[in-house]
C-alpha positions in Angstrom: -13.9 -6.5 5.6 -12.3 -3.3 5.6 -11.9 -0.4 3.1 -9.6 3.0 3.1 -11.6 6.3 3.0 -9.8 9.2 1.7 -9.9 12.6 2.7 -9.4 15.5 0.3 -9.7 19.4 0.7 -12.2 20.6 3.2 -13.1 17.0 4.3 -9.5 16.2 5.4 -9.5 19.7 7.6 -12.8 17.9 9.1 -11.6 14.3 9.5 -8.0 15.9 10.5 -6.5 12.9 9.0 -5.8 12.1 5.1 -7.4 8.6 4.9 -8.6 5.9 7.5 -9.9 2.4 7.3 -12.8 1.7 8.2 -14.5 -1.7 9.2 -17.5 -2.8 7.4 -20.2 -5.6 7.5 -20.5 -7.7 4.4 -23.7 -6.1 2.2 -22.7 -2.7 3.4 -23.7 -0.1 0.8 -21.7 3.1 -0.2 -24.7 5.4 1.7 -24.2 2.9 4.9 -20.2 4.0 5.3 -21.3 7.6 4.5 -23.8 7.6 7.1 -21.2 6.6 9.6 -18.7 9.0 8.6 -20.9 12.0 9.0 -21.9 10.2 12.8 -17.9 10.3 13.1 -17.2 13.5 12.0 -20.8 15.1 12.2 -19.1 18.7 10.1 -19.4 16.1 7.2 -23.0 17.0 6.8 -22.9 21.0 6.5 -20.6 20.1 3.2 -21.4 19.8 -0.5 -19.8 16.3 -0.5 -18.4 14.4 -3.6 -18.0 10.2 -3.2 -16.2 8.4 -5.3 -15.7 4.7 -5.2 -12.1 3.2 -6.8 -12.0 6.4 -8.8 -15.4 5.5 -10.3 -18.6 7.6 -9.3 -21.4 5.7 -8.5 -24.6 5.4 -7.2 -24.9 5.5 -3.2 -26.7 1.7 -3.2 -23.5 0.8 -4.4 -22.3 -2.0 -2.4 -19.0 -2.5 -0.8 -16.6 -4.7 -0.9 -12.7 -5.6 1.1 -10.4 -3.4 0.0 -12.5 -0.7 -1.5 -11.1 2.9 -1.7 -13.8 5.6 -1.1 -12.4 8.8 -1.5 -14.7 11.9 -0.1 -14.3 15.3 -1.0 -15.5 18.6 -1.6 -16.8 20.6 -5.1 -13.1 22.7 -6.6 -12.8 25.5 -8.4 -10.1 26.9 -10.4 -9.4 29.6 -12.9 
């Protein structure tokens, strides 16, 4: 199965790339990719990260499933 991460604000500086796919096992859960990601890019982990998963946020135990869009991402401010 695979499913396309996407990069936004600081963590696309990080990832130096806007999305990627990523291969997953079946049964893999949304903290599982996350975990890998921050082994693959290890600045992941000094961030304040947001996940969402298809434009929904839920809980990390989330499974995944082919296809899936995981979009990471970092707290914004405006004013």
């Amino acid at each position: 199965m695979k499913v396309e991460v996407r990069f936004f604000a600081r963590c696309r500086e990080i990832a130096g790339k806007e999305q990627k796919k990523v291969e997953i096992e079946d049964g893999m859960m949304l903290k599982d990719l996350m975990d890998l990601l921050i082994k693959e890019y290890p600045d992941l982990k000094n961030e304040t990260l947001i996940v969402s998963l298809n434009r929904s946020y839920v809980k990390h135990e989330a499974k995944l499933k082919d296809n899936d869009e995981i979009a990471v991402f970092t707290p914004v401010s405006g004013g």
